[in-house]
Steps between C-alpha positions, in 0.01 A plus 500: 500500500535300175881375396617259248689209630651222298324201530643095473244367192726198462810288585704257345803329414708272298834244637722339273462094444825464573591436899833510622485335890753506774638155390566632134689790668782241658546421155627809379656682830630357810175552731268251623074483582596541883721820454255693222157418679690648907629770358218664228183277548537408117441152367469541109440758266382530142730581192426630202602290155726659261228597292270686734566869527389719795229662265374123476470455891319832512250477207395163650449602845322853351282298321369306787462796719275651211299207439416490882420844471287452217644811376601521054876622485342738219351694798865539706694810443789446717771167514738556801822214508677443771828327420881494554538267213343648209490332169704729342695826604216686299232520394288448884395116574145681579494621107552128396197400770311758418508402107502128573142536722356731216506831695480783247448828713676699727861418624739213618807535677746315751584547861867395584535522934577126487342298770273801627387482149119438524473772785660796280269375183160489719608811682528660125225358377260630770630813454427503125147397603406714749555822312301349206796443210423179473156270571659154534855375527625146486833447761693282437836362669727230279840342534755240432726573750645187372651716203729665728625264753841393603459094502824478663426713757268301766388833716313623252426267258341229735235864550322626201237310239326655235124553435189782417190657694280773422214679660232741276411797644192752442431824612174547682329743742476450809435660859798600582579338821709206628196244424537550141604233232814572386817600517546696854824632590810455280913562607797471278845569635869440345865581666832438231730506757396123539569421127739294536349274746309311248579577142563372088858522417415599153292680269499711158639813663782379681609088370332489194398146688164409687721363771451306832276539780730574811409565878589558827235271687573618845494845496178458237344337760575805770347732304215295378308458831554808611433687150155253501364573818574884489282559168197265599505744809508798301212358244314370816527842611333683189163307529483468907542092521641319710725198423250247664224641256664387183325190347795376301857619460642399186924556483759492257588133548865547549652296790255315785744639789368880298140368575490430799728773639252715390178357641706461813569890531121626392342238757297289152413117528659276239181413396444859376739506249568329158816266409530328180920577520495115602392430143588798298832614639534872460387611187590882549230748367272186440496343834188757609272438238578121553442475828166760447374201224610229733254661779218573264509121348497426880205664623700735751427819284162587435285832429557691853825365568785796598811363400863635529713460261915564584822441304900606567747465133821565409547915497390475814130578348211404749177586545128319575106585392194453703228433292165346574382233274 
């Protein structure tokens, strides 16, 4: 029987110039190369310039995924952001994209579940596709985490970098088994009892401030592997796959010890997944789409490819997509 399923047209993304390495780091906070690189796998990251806004990362990564696409933005009707560190407190960072690419029809909105970003605005946008509301949707996840770190603080701010990727998606028919192209299986889950695990100490509501970035790394790290490897089960699970059978698995880059707990528990080589945290650092609801461009400019992703796509943020929120390319 006939379905719609969302299907990747393009990828692409967009860094800052600006790289901040390990060695800058000492500079500011008492760290060092040695203790950054054993404990998150991170070497340097990219930060955004005073002057370049969220929307900016995410128009310029948009752009690239719909040039690749070959798709005109007059013919999207739907601009999904995910981002923790919007532009302003309204209106959306996706209504800024969406006017900044030249989008005209349908709707643009933001996703806020922090580093499980990307997941929640894919699993959204699929939905919005598959019922027929919208034809084609541009996803997008942007931040400068930079805008809302502690400097003084060297467990969190030694972490995060900022950056854009975006993926377009179409709706087309296909058969309606696991072969298709297309998003597969989608899961989304969230528990606030964990809120304060990894949190902003500010906001509009509460401070009046934008506040600082604060975390408690060990008991994020607890959760994280076990969170991970629970909901790639559960997606596995909706589609019949087996871990082995997964072409590439493409993470939230958060922490390399995260990684490779991970693979350890679902039995996957190294060589199976994608890492760019080395370079990137993590760049919360962007590090997906990232990593996804990063494997496309790399040959690793190609049409056929099923790839798995996971993420754990601040909320908790987690969730991952199987799609096939």
């Amino acid at each position: 029987m006939a379905v719609i399923r969302s299907v990747f047209r393009g990828v692409g993304a967009h860094l800052p110039k600006r790289v901040m390495t390990n060695a800058d780091l000492t500079k500011i906070v008492d760290t060092s190369d040695e203790w950054i690189v054993e404990r998150t796998g991170i070497r340097e990251r990219h930060i955004a310039d005073d002057d370049e806004l969220t929307s900016d990362l995410g128009t310029a990564a948009a752009h690239q995924a719909l040039v690749r696409a070959g798709i005109d933005p007059v013919d999207i009707d739907l601009v999904v952001c995910a981002t923790a560190t919007p532009d302003r407190t309204f209106p959306a960072t996706a209504v800024r994209i969406q006017q900044s690419l030249g989008v005209t029809k349908g709707a643009a909105f933001d996703v806020q579940a922090v580093c499980s970003g990307f997941v929640y605005a894919l699993t959204i946008a699929d939905n919005f596709l598959k019922t027929g509301q919208f034809k084609r949707a541009v996803v997008v996840g942007a931040e400068t985490f930079s805008r809302i770190l502690d400097w003084e603080d060297r467990t969190t701010c030694v972490l995060f970098g900022d950056g854009a990727g975006a993926v377009v998606l179409e709706a087309q028919p296909q058969h309606g088994t696991r072969e298709d192209r297309g998003i597969l299986a989608t899961r989304i889950r969230s528990d606030g009892r964990f809120e304060d695990l990894l949190y902003v100490d500010g906001g509009p509501g509460s401070t009046k401030t934008v506040g600082h970035l604060r975390m408690n790394g060990r008991e994020v790290f607890r959760h994280a592997v076990q969170k991970i490897t629970g909901i790639i089960e559960e997606t596995l699970v909706m589609t019949g796959y087996a871990p082995d059978e997964i072409d590439l698995y493409v993470p939230h880059q958060a922490n390399q010890r995260i990684l490779d707990g991970v693979l350890k528990k679902l039995g996957v080589p190294a060589e199976k997944i994608v890492v760019t945290l080395d370079k990137h650092g993590n760049t919360s609801a962007a590090s997906i789409p990232l990593a996804l461009n990063h494997a496309f400019e790399q040959h690793r992703v190609k049409e056929g490819s099923l790839v798995l796509m996971e993420a754990m943020g601040g909320g908790f929120t987690w969730g991952a997509v199987l799609a096939r390319w």
